[in-house]
C-alpha positions as CSV (number, residue, x, y, z in Angstrom):
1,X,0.0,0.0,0.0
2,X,3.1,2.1,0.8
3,X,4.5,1.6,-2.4
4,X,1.1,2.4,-4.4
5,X,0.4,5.7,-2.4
6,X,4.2,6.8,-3.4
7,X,4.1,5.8,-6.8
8,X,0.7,8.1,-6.8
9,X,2.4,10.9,-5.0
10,X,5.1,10.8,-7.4
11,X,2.7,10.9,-10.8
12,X,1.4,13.6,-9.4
13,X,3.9,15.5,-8.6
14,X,5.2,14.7,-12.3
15,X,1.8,16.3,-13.8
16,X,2.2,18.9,-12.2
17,X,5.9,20.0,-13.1
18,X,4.6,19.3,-16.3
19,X,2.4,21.2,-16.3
20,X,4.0,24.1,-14.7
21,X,6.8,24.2,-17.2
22,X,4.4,23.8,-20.2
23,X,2.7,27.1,-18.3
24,X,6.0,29.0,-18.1
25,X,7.0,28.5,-21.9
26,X,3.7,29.0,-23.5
27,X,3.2,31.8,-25.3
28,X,1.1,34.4,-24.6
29,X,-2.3,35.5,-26.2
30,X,-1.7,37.5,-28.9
31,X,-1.8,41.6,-28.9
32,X,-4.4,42.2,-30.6
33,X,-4.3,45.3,-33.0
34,X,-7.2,47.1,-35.0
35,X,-6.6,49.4,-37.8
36,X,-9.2,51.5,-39.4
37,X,-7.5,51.0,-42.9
38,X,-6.6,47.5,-44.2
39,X,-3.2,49.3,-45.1
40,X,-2.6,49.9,-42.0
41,X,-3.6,46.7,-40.7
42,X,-1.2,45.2,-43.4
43,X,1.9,47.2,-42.0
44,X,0.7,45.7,-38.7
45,X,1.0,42.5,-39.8
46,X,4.1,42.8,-41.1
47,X,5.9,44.4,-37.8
48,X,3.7,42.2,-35.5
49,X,4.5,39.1,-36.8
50,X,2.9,36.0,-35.3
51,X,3.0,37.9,-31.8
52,X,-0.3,39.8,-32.9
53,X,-3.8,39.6,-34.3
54,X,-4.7,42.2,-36.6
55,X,-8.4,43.4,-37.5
56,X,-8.8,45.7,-40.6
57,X,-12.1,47.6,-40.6
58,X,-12.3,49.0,-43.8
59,X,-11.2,46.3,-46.6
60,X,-13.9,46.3,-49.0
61,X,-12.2,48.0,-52.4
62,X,-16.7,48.2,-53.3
63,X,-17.3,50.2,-50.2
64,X,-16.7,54.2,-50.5
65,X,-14.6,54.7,-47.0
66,X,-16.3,58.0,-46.7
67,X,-20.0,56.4,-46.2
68,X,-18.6,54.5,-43.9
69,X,-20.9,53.6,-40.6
70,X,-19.6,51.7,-37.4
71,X,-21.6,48.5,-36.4
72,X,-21.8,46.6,-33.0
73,X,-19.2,44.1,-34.4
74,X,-16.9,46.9,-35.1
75,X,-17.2,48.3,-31.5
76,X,-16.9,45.0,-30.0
77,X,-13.7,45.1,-31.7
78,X,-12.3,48.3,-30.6
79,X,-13.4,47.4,-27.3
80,X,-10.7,44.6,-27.1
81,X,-7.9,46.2,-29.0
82,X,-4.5,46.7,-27.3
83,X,-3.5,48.9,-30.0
84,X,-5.7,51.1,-32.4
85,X,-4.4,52.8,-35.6
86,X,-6.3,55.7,-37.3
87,X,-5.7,57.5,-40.2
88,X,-7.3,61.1,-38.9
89,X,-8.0,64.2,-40.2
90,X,-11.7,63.8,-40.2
91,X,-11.5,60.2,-42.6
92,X,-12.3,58.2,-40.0
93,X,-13.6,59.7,-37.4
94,X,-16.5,57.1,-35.7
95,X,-12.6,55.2,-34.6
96,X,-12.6,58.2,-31.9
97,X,-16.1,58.0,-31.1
98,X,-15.5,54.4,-30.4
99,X,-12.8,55.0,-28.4
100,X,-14.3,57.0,-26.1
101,X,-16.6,54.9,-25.1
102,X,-14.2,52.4,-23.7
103,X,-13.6,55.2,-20.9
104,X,-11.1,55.4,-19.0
105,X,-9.7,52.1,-20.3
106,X,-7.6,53.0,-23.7
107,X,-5.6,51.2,-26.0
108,X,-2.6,52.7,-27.1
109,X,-4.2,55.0,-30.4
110,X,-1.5,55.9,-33.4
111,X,-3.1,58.5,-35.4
112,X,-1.3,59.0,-38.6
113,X,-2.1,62.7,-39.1
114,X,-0.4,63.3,-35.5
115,X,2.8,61.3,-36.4
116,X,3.0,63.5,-39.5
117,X,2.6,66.4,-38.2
118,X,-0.8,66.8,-40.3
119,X,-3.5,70.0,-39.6
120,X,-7.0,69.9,-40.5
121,X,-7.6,70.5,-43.6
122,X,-4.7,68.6,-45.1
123,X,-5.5,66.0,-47.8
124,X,-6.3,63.0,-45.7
125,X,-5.3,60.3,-48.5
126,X,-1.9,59.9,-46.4
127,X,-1.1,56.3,-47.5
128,X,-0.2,57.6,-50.8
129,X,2.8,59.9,-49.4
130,X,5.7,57.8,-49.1
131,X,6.7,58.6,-45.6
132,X,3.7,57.7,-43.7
133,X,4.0,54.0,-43.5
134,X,7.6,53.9,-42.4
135,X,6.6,56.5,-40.0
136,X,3.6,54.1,-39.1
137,X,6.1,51.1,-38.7
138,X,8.5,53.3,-36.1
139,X,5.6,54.0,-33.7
140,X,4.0,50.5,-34.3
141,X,7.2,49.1,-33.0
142,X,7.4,50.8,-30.1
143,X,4.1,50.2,-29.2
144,X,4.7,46.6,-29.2
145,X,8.2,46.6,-27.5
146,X,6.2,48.9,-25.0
147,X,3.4,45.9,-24.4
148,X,5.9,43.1,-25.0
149,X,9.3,43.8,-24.2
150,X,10.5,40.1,-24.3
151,X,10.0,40.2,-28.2
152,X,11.6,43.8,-28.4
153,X,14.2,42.2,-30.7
154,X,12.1,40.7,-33.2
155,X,10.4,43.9,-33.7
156,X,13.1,45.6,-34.4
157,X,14.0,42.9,-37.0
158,X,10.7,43.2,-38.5
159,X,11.1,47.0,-38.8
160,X,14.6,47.0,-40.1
161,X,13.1,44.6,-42.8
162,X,11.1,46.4,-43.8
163,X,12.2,49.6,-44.1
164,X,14.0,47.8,-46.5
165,X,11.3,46.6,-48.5
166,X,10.4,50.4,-49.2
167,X,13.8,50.8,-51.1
168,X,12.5,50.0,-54.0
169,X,9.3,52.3,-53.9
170,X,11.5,55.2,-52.4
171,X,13.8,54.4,-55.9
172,X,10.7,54.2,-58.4
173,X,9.4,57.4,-56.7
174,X,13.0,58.9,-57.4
175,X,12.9,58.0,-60.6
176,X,9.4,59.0,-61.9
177,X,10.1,62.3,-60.3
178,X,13.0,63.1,-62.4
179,X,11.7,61.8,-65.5
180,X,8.3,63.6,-65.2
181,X,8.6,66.4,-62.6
182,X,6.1,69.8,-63.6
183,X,3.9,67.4,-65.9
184,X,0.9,69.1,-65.5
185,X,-2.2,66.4,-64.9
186,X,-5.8,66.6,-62.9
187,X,-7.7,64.7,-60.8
188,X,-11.6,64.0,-59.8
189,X,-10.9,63.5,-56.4
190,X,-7.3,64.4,-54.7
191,X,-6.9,60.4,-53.4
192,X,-3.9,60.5,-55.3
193,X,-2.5,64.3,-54.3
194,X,0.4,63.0,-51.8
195,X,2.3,60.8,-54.3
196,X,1.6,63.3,-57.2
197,X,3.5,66.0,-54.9
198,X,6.0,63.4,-54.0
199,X,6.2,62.7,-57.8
200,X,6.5,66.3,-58.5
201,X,3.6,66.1,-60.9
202,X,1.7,69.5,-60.9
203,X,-2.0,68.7,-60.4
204,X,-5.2,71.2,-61.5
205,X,-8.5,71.9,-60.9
206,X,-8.2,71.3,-57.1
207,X,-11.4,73.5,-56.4
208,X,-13.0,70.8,-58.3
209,X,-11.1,67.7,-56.3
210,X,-12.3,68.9,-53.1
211,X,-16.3,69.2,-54.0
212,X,-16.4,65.9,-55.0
213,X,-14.5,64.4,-51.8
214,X,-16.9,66.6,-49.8
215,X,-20.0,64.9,-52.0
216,X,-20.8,69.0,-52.9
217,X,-21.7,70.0,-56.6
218,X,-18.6,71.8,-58.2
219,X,-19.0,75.4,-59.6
220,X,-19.8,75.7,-62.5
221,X,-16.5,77.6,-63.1
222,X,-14.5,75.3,-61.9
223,X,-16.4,72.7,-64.2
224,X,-15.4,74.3,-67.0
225,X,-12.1,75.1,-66.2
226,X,-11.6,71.0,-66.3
227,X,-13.6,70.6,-69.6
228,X,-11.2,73.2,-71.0
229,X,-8.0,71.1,-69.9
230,X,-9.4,68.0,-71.1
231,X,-10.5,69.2,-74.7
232,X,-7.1,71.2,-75.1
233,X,-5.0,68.6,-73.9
234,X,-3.9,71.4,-70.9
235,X,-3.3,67.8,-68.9
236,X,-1.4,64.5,-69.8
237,X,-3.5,62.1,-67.6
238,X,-6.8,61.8,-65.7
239,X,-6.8,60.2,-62.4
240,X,-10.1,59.0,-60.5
241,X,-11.1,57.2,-57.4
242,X,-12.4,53.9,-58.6
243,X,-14.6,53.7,-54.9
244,X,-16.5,56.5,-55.4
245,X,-17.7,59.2,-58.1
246,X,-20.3,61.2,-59.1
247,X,-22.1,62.4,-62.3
248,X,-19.7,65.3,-62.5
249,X,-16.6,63.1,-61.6
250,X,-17.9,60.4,-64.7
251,X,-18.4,63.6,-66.9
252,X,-14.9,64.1,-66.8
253,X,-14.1,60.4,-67.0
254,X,-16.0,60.2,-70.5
255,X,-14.4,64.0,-72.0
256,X,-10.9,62.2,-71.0
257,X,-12.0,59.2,-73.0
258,X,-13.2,61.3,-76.1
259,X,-9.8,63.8,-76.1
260,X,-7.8,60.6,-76.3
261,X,-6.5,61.8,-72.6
262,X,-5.1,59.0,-70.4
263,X,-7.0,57.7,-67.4
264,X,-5.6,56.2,-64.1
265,X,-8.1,54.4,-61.3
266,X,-6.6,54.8,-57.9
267,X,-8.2,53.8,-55.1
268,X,-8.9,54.4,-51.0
269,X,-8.3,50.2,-50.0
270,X,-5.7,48.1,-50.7
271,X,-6.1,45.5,-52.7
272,X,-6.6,42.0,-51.3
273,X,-4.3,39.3,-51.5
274,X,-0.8,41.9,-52.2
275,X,1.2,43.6,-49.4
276,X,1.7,47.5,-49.0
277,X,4.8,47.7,-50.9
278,X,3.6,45.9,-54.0
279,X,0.3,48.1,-54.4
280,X,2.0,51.1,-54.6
281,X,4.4,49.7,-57.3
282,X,1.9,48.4,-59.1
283,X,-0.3,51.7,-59.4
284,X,2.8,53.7,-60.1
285,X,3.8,51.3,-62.8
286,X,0.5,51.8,-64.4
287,X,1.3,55.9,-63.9
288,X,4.5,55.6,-65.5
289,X,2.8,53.7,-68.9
290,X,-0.1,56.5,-68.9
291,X,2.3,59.0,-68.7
292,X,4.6,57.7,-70.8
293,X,1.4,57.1,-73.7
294,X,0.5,60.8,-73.2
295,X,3.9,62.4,-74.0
């Protein structure tokens, strides 16, 4: 009987050493991140690494961001987040609302406007400028060496990587700005503006841009200030947001069309099934054959 209630005694106390080592090297639950923008959540991705779980809200390249309305899932969502990225100025503004009704209880919140350095009333299409997302993958690795400073190296791997990945679109932005720097094109809505300026492309009928982002009828001036680019060939190329338009943004669409001007879709979501990187060097590759067809 003695040697049964030691053999038990000693089982047990196998189990559970077992058991507390398989507790002490389990990993733990992972940080869980929302972004407002699936670009943003992509970046995420690529700096968290397995260590995080990452909810995009807006992915849906047939859904006009602008229009955008918040449901329970999406708060239920935010509620949990460690982390929260928005892109600010005024594009997304229900994150904030959501955010302040978690109370005193808040995630740590990376506005994108803020790390720029971005006022109201700035284009808020800042994906397209090619310093936001390695600005965006900076702060997202602090946050995360902040919640999780046992992986602290591996986020700094992760953000050393990919910095590097943004060579290439830092030299294709180079490149295309020396080649067509002071081409004078136009826009239906200014998605595009930040990597035009970056491109050094000079962009008209702004007045125009801004009353279709703000769903407002354009003057009539300012309408036929655009006819009169398009029919005199004042313009090389035609850019327009393929998520959302109006009948005066498709007016212009067509006029391109008939004065044999180029046309470029751009739009507010990333694509599904690329990265970051390779969206952006896709749509300027298809910049760089319109542009190259117009002259």
């Amino acid at each position: 009987m003695r040697r049964r209630t030691l053999l038990a005694t000693s089982i047990a106390t196998s189990i559970a050493t077992l058991l507390a080592g398989a507790a002490a090297t389990a990993e733990p639950a992972p940080i869980s991140i929302v972004a407002a923008e699936n670009f943003y959540a992509d970046i995420a991705g690529q700096i968290g690494g397995p260590g995080v779980a990452v909810t995009a809200i807006l992915s849906n390249p047939d859904e006009d961001p602008h229009l955008f309305e918040a449901s329970p899932s999406v708060a239920r969502a935010i509620a949990g987040a460690a982390i929260v990225i928005a892109n600010g100025l005024g594009y997304d503004d229900w994150m904030g609302k959501l955010l302040a009704a978690r109370g005193a209880a808040q995630p740590k919140s990376i506005v994108v406007a803020d790390l720029l350095g971005r006022k109201a009333g700035a284009n808020p299409h800042l994906w397209y400028a090619p310093a936001t997302m390695p600005a965006v993958a900076e702060a997202l690795a602090t946050a995360l060496t902040a919640i999780d400073q046992a992986h602290a190296a591996d986020y700094a791997a992760r953000l050393q990587a990919f910095q590097d990945s943004m060579a290439p679109l830092q030299a294709r932005v180079a490149a295309l700005h020396k080649r067509f720097a002071g081409l004078p094109i136009t826009a239906t809505e200014p998605v595009f503006g930040e990597m035009a300026a970056a491109l050094g492309l000079v962009v008209r009928n702004v007045r125009f841009q801004l009353s279709v982002m703000n769903d407002t009828e354009p003057a009539a001036s300012d309408i036929a200030a655009f006819e009169a680019d398009l029919r005199h060939h004042r313009v090389h190329l035609l850019i327009y947001n393929v998520q959302a338009t109006n009948t005066a943004a498709q007016r212009m669409q067509r006029l391109a069309k008939e004065s044999g001007i180029p046309i470029l879709g751009v739009s507010e979501t990333e694509p599904a099934g690329t990265t970051y990187q390779r969206w952006m060097l896709e749509t300027l590759a298809a910049l760089e054959t319109a542009l190259a067809v117009a002259r």
